[in-house]
C-alpha positions in Angstrom: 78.6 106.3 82.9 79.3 107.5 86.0 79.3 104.7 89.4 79.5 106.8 92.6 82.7 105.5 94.9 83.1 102.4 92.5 86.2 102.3 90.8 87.1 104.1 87.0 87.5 101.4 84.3 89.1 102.3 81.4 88.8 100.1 78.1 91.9 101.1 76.1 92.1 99.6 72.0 94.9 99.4 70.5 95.1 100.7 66.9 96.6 97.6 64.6 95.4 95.3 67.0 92.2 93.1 66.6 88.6 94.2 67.1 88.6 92.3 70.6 91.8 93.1 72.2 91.1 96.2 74.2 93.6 96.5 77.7 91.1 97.4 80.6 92.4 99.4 83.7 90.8 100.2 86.8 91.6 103.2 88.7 90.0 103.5 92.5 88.3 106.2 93.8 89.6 108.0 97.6 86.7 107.8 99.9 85.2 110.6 101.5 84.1 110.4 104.9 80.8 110.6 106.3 80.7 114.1 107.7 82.5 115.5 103.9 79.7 114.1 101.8 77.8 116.9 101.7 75.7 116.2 98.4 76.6 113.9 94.9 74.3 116.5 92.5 76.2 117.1 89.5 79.3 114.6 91.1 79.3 112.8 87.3 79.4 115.8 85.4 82.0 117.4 87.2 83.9 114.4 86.6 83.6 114.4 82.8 83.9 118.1 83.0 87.1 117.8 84.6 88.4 114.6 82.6 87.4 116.1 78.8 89.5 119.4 80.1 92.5 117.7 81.1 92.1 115.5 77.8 91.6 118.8 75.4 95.2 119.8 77.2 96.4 116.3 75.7 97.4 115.2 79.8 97.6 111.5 79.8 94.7 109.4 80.5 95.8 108.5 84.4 96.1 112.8 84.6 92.4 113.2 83.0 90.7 110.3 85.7 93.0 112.1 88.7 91.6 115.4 87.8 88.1 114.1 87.1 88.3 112.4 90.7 89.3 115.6 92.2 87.0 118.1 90.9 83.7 115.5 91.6 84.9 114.6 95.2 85.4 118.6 95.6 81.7 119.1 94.1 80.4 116.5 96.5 81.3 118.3 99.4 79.7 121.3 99.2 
């Protein structure tokens, strides 16, 4: 699920660990001005498009959110 400019929250479980213990991380999203939003069409898939490819390249999770930031924020200004 996909929130626009909201932050990324990521709910981590731990294998081992009980069924309720998951570590939750929030990762913020760089604004884009005004006069760069061009349009948000296809912004959410680009983003899991461009997390699930870092992911299959077994990047670290903070790596797969950067790159899924990126390539959305790119797709919303054009």
């Amino acid at each position: 699920m996909t929130y626009g400019p909201k932050p990324v929250i990521v709910a981590r479980h731990t294998p081992g660990f009980s069924d309720d213990t998951c570590e939750i991380t929030e990762y913020s999203v760089p604004q884009l001005r005004e006069n760069e939003l061009i349009d948000t069409n296809g912004a959410g898939d680009s983003f899991v498009g461009g997390f699930l490819a870092a992911y299959h390249l077994d990047k670290p999770i903070e790596e797969c959110i950067t790159t899924g930031i990126k390539l959305s924020s790119a797709v919303c200004q054009h």
